[in-house]
C-alpha positions in Angstrom: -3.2 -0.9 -20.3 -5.0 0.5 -17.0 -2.1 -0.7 -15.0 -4.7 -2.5 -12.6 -4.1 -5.9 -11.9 -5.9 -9.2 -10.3 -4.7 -12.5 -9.3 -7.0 -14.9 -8.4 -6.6 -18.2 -6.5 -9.2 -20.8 -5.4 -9.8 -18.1 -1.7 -7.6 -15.5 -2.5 -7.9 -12.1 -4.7 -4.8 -9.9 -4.7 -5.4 -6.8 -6.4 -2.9 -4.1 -7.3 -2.2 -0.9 -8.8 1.0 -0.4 -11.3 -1.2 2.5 -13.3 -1.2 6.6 -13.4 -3.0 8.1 -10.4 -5.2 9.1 -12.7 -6.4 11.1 -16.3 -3.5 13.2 -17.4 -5.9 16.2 -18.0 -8.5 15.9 -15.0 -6.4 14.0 -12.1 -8.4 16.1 -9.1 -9.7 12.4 -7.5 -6.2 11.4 -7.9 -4.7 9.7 -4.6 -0.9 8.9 -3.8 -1.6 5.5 -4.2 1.0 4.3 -6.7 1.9 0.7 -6.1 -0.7 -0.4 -3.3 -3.0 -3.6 -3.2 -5.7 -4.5 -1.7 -6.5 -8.5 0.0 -9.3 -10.5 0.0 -9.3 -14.2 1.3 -12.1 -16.3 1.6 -14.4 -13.5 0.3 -14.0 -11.7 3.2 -11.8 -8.0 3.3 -8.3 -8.2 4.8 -6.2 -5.6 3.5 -8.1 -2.9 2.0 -8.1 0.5 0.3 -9.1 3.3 3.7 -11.6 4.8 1.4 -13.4 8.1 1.0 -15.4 10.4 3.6 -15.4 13.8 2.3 -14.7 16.1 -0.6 -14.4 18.9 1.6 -11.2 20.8 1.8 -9.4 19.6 5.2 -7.3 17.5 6.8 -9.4 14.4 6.4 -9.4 14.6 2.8 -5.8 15.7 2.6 -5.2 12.5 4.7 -7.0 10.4 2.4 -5.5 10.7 -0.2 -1.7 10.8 0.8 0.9 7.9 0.5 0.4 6.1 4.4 -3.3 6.1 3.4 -2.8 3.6 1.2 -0.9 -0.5 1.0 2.3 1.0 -0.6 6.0 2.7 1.0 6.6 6.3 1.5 10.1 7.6 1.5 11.5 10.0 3.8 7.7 11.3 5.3 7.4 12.5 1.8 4.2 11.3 -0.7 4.8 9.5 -3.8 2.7 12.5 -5.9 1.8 16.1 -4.5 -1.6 16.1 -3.6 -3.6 19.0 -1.7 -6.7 21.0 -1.2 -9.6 19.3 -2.3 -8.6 18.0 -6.3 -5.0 19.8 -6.6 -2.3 17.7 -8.0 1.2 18.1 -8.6 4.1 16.4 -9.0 2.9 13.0 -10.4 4.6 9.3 -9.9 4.6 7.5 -12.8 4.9 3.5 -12.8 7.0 1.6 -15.3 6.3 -2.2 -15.2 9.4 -3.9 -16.2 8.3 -7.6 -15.8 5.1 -9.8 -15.3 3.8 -13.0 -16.0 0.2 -14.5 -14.7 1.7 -14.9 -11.2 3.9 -11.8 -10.5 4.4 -8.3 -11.7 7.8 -6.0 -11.3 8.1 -2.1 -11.4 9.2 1.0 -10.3 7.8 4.4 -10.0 9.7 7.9 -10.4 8.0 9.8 -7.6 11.4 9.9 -5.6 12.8 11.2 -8.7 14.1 14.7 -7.5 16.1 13.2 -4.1 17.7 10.2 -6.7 15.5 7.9 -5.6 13.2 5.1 -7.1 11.0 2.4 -5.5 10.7 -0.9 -6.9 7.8 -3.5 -5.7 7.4 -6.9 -6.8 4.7 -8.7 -6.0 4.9 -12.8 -6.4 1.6 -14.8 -5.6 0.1 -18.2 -5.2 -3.2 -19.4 -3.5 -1.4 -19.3 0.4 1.4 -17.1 0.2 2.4 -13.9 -1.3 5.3 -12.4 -1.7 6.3 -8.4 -2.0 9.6 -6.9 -2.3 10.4 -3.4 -1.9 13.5 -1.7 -3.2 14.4 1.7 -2.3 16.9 2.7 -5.4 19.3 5.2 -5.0 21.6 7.1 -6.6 23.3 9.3 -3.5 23.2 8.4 -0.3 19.7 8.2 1.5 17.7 11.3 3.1 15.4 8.9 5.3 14.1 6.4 5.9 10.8 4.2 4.5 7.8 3.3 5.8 5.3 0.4 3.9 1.6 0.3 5.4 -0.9 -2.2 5.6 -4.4 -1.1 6.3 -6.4 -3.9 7.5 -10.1 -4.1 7.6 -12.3 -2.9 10.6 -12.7 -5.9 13.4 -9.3 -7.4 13.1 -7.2 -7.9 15.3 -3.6 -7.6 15.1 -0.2 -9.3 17.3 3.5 -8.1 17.1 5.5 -10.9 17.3 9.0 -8.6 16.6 9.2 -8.5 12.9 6.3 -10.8 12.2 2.4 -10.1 12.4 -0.1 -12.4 13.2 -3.9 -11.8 12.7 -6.1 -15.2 13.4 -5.1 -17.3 10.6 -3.2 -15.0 8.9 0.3 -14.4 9.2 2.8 -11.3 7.9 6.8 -11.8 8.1 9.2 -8.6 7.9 12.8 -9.1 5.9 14.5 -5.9 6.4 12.8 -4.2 9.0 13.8 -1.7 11.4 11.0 -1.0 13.3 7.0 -2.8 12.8 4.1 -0.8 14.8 0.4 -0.8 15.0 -1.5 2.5 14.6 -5.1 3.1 14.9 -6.9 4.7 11.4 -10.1 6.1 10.3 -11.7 3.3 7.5 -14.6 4.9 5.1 -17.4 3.0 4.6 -18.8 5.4 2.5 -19.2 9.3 2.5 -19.5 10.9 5.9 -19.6 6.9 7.2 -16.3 6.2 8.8 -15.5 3.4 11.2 -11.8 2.8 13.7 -9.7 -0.3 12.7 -5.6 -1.2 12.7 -2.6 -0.4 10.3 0.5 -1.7 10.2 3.6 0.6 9.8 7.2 -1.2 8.7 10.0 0.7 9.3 13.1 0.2 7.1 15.4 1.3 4.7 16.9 -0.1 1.4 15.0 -3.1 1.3 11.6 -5.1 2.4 10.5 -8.5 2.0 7.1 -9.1 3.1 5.4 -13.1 2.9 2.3 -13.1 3.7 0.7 -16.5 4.2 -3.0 -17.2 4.5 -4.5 -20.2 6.3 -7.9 -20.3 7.2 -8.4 -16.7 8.3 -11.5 -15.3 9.8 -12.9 -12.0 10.2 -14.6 -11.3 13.1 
């Protein structure tokens, strides 16, 4: 019912989120998070969540909680749910999941809704390779372009290889892409505790496929 899910392999732990960004009547810690994931392989962080620093009202927290914070696709520069100041909330995405079974799940959100717009993300998974596809749905013609992010944790190190991404053992191929670049970001360790490391921005438009395959990765 939480919308939370986890698969877990023999090494890997794929965990994402197809719930509400939070309580209907108290959503202040809410982030614009709808549809990210985080990775772990090996027990060791790959893809992860950016975290928390502050509560203060600023630009690091308004950063923290907005769509390209997070392992999910913004359209058009705009966040899936309005978030600002320190615990305001707005407009809210809400997920539907139309499909899952113990290995995959399938949904859209709604937080497009007002250009005629819906994403759709699919995740498939198996012990060395996973799977997500991302549909941009809509029902005029598009305003802008997407972007999906991947956050990866501090101390990794990350190759372009045109549309594909290699990190030591572990590799990430682009279906749809229009443009793949590598962008410094602020990871919290904890409040006030923050650390650099490396995100991944995919450029594209109506459609994504992302296979990520895992074999014998190792954080540094």
């Amino acid at each position: 019912e939480s919308g939370y899910r986890l698969f877990k392999g023999k090494e890997v732990e794929l965990f994402v989120d197809y719930g509400m960004i939070g309580p209907s009547y108290i959503p202040g810690h809410a982030h614009s998070d709808t549809f990210s994931f985080v990775l772990n392989y090996k027990g060791q962080p790959v893809i992860v969540d950016p975290g928390i620093s502050t509560y203060n009202i600023g630009y690091r927290r308004q950063r923290e909680r907005s769509t390209s914070s997070h392992n999910t696709v913004r359209y058009a520069k705009v966040d899936q749910s309005e978030v600002w100041g320190g615990f305001r909330v707005g407009r809210r995405a809400r997920a539907i999941i139309t499909e899952e079974n113990e290995t995959s799940i399938k949904g859209y959100h709604n937080g497009y809704k007002r250009f005629g717009v819906y994403h759709q993300r699919v995740f498939d998974f198996n012990d060395t390779k996973i799977k997500i596809e991302d549909n941009i749905v809509a029902k005029n013609q598009l305003l802008g372009k997407s972007s999906a992010y991947f956050h990866f944790y501090p101390g990794i190190e990350i190759k372009i290889d045109k549309n594909r991404i290699v990190v030591d053992g572990c590799n990430l191929e682009f279906s749809g892409a229009s443009g793949t670049r590598v962008k410094e970001y602020t990871y919290a360790h904890g409040y006030n505790s923050t650390e650099k490391a490396k995100l991944v921005e995919v450029i594209f438009e109506e459609k994504l496929i992302t296979n990520i395959t895992l074999n014998g990765f190792d954080v540094k």
